[in-house]
C-alpha positions as CSV (number, residue, x, y, z in Angstrom):
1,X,103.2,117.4,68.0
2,X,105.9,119.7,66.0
3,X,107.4,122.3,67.5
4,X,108.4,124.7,64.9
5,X,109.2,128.3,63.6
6,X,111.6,129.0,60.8
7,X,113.0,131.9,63.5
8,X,115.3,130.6,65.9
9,X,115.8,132.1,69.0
10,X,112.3,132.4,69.9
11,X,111.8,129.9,72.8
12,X,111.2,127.1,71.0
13,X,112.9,124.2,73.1
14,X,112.6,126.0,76.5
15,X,108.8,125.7,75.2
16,X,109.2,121.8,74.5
17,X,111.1,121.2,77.5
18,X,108.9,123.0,79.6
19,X,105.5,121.6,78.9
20,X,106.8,118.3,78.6
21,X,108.3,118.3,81.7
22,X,105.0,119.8,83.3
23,X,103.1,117.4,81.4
24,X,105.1,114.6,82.7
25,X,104.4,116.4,86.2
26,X,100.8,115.9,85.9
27,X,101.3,111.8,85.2
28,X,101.4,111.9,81.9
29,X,104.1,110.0,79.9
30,X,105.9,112.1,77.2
31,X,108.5,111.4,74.6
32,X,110.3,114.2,73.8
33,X,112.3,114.2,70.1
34,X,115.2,116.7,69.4
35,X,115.6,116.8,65.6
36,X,117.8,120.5,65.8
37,X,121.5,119.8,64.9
38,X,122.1,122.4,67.7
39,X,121.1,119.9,70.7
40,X,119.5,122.4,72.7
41,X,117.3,120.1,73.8
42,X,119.6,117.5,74.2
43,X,121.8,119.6,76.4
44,X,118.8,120.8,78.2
45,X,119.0,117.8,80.0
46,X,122.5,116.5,79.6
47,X,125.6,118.3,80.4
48,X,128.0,117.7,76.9
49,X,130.7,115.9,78.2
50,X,127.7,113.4,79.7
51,X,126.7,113.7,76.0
52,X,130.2,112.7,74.7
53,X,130.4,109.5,76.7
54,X,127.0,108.2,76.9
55,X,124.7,109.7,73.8
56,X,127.0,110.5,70.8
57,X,128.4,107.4,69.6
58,X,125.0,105.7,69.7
59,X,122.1,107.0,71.3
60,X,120.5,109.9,69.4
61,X,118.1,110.5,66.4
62,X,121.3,110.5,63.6
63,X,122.2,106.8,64.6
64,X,118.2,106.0,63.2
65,X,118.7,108.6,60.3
66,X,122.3,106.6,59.1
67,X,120.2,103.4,59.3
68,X,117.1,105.3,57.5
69,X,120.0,106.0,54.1
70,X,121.3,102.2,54.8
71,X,125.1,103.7,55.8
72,X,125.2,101.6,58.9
73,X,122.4,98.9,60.4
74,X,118.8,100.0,61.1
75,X,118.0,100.5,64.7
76,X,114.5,101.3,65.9
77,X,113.7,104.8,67.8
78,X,113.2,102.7,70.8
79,X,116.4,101.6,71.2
80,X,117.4,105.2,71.5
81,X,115.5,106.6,73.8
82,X,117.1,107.7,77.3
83,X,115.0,108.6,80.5
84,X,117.1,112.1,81.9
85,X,118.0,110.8,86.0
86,X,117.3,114.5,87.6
87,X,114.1,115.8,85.4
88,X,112.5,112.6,86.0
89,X,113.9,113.0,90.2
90,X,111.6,116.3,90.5
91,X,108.6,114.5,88.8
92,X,105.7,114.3,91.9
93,X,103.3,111.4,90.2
94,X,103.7,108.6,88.0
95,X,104.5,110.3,84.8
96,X,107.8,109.8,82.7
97,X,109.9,112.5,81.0
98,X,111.8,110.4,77.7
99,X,114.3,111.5,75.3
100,X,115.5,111.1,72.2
101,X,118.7,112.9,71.7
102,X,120.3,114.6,68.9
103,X,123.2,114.9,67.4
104,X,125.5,117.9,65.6
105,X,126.1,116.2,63.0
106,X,122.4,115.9,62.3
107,X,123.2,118.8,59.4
108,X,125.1,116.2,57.3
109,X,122.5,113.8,57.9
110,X,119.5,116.2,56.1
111,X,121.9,117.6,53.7
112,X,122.8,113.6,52.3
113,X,119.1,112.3,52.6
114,X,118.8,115.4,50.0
115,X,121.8,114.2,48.1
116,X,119.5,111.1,47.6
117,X,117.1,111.8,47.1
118,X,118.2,114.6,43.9
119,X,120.5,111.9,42.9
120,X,117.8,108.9,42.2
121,X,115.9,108.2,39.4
122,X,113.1,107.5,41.4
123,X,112.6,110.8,42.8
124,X,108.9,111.0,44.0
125,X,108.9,107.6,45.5
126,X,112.1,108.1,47.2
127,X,111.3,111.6,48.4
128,X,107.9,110.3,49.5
129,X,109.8,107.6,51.8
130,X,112.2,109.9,53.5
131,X,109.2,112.3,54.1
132,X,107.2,109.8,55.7
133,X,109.8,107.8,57.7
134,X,109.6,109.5,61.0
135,X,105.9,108.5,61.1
136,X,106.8,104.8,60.6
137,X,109.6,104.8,62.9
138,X,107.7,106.7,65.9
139,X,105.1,103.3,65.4
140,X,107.7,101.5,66.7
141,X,105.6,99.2,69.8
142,X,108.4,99.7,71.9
143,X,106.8,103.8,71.8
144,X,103.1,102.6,72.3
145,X,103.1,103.4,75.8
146,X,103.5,107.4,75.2
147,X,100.6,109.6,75.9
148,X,102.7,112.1,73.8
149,X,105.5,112.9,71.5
150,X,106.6,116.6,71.3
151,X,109.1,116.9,68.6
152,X,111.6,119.9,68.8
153,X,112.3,120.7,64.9
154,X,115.0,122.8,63.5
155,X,114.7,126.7,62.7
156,X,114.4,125.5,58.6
157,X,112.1,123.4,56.4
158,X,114.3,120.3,55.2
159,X,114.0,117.0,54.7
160,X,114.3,116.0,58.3
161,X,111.6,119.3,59.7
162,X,109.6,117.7,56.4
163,X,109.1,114.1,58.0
164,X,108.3,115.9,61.6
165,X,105.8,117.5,60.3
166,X,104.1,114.3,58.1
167,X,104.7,112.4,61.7
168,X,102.8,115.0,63.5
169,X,98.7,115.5,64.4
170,X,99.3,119.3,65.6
171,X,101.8,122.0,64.8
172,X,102.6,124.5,67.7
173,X,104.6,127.6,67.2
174,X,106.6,129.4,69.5
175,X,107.3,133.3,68.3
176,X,108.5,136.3,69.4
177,X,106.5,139.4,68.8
178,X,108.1,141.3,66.2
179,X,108.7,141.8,62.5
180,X,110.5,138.7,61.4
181,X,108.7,135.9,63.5
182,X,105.4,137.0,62.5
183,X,106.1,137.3,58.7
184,X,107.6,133.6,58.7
185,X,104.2,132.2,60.1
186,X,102.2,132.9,57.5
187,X,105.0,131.5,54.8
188,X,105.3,128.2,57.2
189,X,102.0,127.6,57.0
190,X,101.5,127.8,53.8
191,X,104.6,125.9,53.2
192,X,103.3,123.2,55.1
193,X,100.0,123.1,53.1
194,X,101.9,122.6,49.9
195,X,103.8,119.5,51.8
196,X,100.6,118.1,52.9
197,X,99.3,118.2,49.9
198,X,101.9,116.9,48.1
199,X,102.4,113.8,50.6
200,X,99.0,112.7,50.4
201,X,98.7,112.8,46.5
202,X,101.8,111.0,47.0
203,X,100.4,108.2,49.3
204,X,98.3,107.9,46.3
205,X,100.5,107.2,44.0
206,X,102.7,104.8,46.0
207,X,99.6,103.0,47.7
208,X,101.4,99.1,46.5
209,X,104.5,100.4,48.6
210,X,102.7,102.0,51.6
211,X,99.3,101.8,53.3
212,X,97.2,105.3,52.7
213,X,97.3,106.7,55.4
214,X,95.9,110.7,55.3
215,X,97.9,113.3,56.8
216,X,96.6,116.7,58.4
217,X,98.4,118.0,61.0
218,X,96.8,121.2,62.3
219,X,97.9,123.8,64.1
220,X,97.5,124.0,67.8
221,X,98.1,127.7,68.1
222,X,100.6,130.1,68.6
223,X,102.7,131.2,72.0
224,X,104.2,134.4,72.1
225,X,107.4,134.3,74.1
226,X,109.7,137.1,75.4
227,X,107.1,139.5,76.1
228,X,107.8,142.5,77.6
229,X,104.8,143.6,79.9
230,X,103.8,147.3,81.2
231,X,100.9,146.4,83.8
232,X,100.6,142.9,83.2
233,X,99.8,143.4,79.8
234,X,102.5,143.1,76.6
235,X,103.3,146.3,75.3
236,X,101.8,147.8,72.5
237,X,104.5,147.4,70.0
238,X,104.3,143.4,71.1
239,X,100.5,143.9,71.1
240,X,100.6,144.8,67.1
241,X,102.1,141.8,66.0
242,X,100.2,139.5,68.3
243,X,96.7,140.7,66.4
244,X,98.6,140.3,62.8
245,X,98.9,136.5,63.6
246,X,95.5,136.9,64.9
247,X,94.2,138.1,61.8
248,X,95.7,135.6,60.1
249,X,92.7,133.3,61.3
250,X,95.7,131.2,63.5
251,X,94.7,129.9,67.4
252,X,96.8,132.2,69.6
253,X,97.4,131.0,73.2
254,X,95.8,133.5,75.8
255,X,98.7,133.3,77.8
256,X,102.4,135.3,76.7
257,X,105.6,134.0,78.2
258,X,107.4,137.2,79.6
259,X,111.1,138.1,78.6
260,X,113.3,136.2,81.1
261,X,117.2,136.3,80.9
262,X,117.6,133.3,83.1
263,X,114.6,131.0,81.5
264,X,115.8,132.1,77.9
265,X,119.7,131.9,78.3
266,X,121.8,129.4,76.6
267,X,123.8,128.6,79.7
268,X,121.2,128.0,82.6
269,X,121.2,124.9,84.3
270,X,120.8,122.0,82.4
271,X,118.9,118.8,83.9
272,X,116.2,120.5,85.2
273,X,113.6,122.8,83.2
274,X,112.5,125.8,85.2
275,X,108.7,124.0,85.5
276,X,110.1,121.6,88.3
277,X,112.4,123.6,89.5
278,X,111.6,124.9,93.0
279,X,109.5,127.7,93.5
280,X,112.8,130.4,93.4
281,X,113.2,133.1,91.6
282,X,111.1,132.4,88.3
283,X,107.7,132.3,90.4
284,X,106.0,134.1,87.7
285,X,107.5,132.3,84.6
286,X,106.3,129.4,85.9
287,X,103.3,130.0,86.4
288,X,102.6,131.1,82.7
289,X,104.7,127.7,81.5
290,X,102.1,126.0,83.8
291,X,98.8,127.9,82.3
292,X,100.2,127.7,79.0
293,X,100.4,123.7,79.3
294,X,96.4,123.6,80.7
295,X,95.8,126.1,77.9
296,X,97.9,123.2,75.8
297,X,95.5,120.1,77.1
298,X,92.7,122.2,76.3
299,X,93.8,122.4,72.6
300,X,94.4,118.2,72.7
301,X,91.6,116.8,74.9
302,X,88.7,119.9,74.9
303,X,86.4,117.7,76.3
304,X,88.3,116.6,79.0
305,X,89.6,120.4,79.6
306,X,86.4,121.9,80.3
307,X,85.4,118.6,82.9
């Protein structure tokens, strides 16, 4: 599962970390992927100077992508991924909370796959590699035992949000409820359309090099975040732009996330998302992180969900 908008600042990692955590909560075991160059994620649950001395040099996502454009020897994902001591502390079953992390320099690393992708005479075929190499690096077996893998993607649509998406079985997106989030939806999904399209006429073409495999990743819905709510209800400007992405045909999540300057600031404390967090203080937050996660399942496992 990509998380994705082209917006940034919308909510999108607290969003990742959140239901992954609560998911984790409920026993489940989920790998959680930051792809952002802005580690958001990353710092979510480890403080940077932690980062510095234990992730940088050769634990996160860039170490794979340097191997992936043969500057330094291939590693697998599984040899990066790192199990966050205080999330995991506040977990109350048997579930597991895993991370890959990311690096800053994860900008570099998108703009010189580009590089060589423009650069080779074998444009298609390479193109169609780099596309699809997140899907056959998340195969790794040392990842089998995952119930789930939420990947948090970066605000654009490059190579490296490009392979997330081709990895992916469902696309969820976070937005805000105004102008500029709701008009990129409807270009994103289009956008990703055209890459699906394209891939799989790919896979086509390069069959000798690479099993066919289909992709169609579809969209799990939409969660507005940030609302602002009069009565328990978002307010009418946020209530427009919720029924344009409605009308757009797109699954919209019943449940809002409200406007919260503790839950949504860049400096809150790291280690622990607000999910697992004692009940202080963001009572009501939590809640809707925890309705919007069964609202979540519900989307995966229907079935199960109405049992």
């Amino acid at each position: 599962m990509s998380v994705i908008n082209y917006k940034g600042g919308v909510g999108k990692t607290t969003l990742t970390a959140n239901i992954g955590a609560e998911l984790a909560n409920r026993g489940m075991k989920v790998l959680l992927v930051d792809l952002d160059p802005q580690t958001s994620l990353t710092f979510s649950f480890y403080d940077p100077d932690d980062w510095r001395e234990r992730l940088r040099d050769g634990r996160t996502v860039k170490r794979w992508y340097d191997g992936l454009r043969g500057d330094t020897p291939a590693v697998t994902l599984g040899e990066l991924v790192v199990s966050p001591g205080p999330a995991n502390a506040h977990l109350s079953g048997a579930g597991r909370l895993d991370l890959i992390a990311s690096h800053l320099g994860l900008t570099d690393i998108d703009l010189a796959l580009a590089r060589g992708v423009a650069d080779g005479d074998e444009y298609d075929r390479e193109l169609f590699r780099v596309r699809g190499s997140l899907a056959e690096g998340l195969h790794d077996e040392a990842l089998g035992g995952y119930d789930l893998v939420l990947i948090d993607c970066p605000p654009n649509f490059n190579v490296v949000t490009q392979s997330a998406i081709i990895a992916s079985d469902h696309l969820l997106i976070p937005a805000k409820a105004d102008y500029l989030s709701t008009l990129g939806i409807d270009y994103l999904c289009g956008n990703v359309r055209e890459l699906v399209d394209r891939y799989n006429a790919d896979s086509r073409r390069f069959a000798t090099i690479r099993r066919h495999h289909k992709v169609a990743p579809g969209i799990a819905g939409v969660v507005f975040t940030m609302i602002h709510l009069s009565a328990q209800q978002p307010i009418a400007a946020h209530q427009g732009y919720m029924d344009q992405v409605r009308a757009l045909g797109l699954p919209v999540f019943p449940t809002v996330l409200r406007e919260n300057v503790t839950l949504f600031a860049a400096n809150t404390p790291r280690g622990v998302p607000a999910v697992l967090r004692p009940r202080v203080g963001l009572p009501a937050v939590q809640e809707e992180l925890r309705r919007i996660t069964t609202e979540f399942i519900a989307h995966l496992q229907p079935a199960e969900a109405a049992a």
